[in-house]
C-alpha positions in Angstrom: -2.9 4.3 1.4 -2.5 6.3 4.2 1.0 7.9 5.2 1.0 10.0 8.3 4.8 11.3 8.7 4.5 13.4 11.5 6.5 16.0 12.2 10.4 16.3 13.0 11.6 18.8 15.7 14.6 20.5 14.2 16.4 22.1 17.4 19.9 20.3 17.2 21.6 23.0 14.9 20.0 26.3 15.8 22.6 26.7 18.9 20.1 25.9 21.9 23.7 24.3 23.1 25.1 27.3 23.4 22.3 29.3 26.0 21.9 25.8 27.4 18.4 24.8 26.7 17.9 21.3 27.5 16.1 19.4 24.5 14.4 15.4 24.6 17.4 13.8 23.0 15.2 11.0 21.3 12.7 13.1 19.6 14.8 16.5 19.6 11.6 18.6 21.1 11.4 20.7 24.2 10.8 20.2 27.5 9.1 23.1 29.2 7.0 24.1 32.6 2.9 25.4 32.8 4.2 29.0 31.7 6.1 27.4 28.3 9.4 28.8 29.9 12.2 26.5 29.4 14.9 25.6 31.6 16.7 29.0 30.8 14.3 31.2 32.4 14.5 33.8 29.7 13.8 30.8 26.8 10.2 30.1 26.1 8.8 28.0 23.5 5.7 27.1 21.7 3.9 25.2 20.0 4.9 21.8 18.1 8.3 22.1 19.4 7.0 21.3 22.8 7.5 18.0 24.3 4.4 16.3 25.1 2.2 18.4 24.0 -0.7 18.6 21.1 1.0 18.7 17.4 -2.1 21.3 16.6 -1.5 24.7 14.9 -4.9 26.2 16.9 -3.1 25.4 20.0 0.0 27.0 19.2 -1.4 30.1 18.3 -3.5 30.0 21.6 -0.3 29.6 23.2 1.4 32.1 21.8 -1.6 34.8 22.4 -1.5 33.5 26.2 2.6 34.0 26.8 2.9 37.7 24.8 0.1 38.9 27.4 1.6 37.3 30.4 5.0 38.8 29.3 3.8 42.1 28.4 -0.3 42.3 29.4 -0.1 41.9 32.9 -1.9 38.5 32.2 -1.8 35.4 34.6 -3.5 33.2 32.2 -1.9 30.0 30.9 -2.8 28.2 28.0 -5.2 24.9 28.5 -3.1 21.6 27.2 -6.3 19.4 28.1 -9.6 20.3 27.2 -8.3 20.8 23.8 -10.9 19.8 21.0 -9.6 18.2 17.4 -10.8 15.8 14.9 -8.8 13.3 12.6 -11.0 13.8 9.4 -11.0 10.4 7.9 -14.2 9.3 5.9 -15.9 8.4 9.3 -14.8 11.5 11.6 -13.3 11.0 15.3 -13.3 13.9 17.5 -12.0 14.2 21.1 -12.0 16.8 23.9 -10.1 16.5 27.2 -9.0 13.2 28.4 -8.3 9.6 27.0 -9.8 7.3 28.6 -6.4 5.6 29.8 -5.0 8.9 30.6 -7.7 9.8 33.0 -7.7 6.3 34.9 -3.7 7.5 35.5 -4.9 10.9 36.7 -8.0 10.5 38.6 -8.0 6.5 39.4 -10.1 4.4 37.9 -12.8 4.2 40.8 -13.0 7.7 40.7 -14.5 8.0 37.0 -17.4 7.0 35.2 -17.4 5.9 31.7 -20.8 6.3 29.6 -20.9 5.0 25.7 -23.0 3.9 23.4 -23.2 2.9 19.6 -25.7 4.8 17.3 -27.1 5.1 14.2 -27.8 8.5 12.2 -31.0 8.8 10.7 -29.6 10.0 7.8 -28.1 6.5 7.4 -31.4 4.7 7.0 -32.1 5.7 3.6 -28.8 4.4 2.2 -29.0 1.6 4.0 -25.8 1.8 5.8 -25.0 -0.6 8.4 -26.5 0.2 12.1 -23.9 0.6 15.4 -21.3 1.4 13.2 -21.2 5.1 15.1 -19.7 5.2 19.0 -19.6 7.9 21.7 -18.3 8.1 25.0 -17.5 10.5 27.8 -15.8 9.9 31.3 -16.8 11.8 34.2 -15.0 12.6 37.4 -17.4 11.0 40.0 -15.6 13.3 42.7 -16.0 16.6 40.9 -20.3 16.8 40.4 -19.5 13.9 37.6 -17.8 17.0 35.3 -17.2 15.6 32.3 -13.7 15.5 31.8 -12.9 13.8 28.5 -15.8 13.8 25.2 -15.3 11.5 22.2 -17.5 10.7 19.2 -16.8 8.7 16.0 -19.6 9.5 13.4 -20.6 12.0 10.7 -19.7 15.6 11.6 -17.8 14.7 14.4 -15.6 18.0 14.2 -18.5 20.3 14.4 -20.3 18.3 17.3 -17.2 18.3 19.6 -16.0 21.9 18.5 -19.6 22.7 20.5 -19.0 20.6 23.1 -15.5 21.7 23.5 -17.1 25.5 24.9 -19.5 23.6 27.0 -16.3 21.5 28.7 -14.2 24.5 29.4 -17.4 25.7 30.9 -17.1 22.9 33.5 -20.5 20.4 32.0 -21.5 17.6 34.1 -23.4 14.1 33.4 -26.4 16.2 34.9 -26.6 19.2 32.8 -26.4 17.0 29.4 -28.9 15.0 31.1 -31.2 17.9 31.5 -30.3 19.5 27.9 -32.9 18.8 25.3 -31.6 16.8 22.1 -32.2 18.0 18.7 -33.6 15.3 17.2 -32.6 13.9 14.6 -29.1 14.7 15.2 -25.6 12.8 16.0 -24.6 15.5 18.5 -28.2 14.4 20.4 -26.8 11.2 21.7 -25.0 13.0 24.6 -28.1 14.1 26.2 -29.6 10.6 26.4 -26.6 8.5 27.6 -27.4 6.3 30.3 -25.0 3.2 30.0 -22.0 3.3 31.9 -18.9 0.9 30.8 -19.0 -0.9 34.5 -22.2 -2.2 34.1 -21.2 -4.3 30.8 -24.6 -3.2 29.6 -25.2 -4.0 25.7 -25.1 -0.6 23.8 -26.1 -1.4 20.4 -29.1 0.3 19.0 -31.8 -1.1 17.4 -33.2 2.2 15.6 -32.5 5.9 14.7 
């Protein structure tokens, strides 16, 4: 059984009313600019209470770090919502970095983007005997930016710790053609990236037939 309660925004009795911060009435959270600043200039916030944003305790801290230099360190820089890397650790790990899918098609356009997947099969799986294509990457690339890859997601073993080394090479602005030149350690789940050559358009078949 899995129960996955969330979290709950508590923000309606600690007298945001009264300084006139402006919440989300339906989930209580909120609403804030680039910079974390509310509507009252001198209010900021971070993050779960944000609206909209990742329900991660990483990125709050990051957050956090960000706004006390800007405030006080003479910093400019804000914190990165997007290119954010996690992992929901269920027996067969999923991990994501950067866009959805469906969230990039609303922000780029869908001709604008190129989708490359496949299904795999770790080695490791072979002695067991688990069942092949069972595994799935993908990552969408922004054909009008050098195809930078602008959103990473795997479902297979280790799936935290191959998109938590991805993630660096993302925020490092990676395209198509530097995984295409990088050289896969083999055998490895994380070397599927570098030999990806089926895009979604082409309604290829991307099942595997070995390791």
């Amino acid at each position: 059984v899995l129960l996955a309660i969330g979290r709950d925004a508590c923000t309606r009795n600690i007298g945001l009313q009264t300084i006139g911060v402006k919440i989300n009435e339906k989930n209580g959270k909120v609403p804030v600019n680039d910079e974390e600043q509310t509507n009252v200039p001198y209010v900021y916030a971070i993050g779960d209470i944000l609206d909209g944003k990742l329900e991660l305790t990483p990125v709050a801290i990051q957050a956090g770090r960000l706004l006390a230099r800007r405030l006080y360190g003479g910093s400019s820089r804000k914190c990165d919502y997007i290119n954010v890397p996690t992992t929901v650790f269920t027996p067969l790990e999923y991990g994501s970095c950067g866009f959805p899918e469906e969230k990039a098609i609303d922000e780029y356009g869908k001709q604008n983007l190129e989708v490359y997947h496949t299904l795999f099969w770790p080695l490791e799986w072979t002695v067991p005997g688990r069942d092949n294509n069972t595994c799935y990457a993908k990552i969408i690339c922004n054909k009008q930016d050098n195809n930078r890859v602008i959103g990473l997601h795997v479902l297979g073993p280790n799936a935290g710790e191959v998109t938590q080394g991805f993630a660096a090479a993302i925020k490092c602005g990676l395209t198509k053609e530097l995984l295409d030149e990088t050289i896969g350690i083999h055998p490895t789940c994380a070397e599927v990236f570098t030999t990806m050559d089926i895009t979604k358009s082409s309604g290829q078949d991307i099942t595997q037939k070995g390791c």
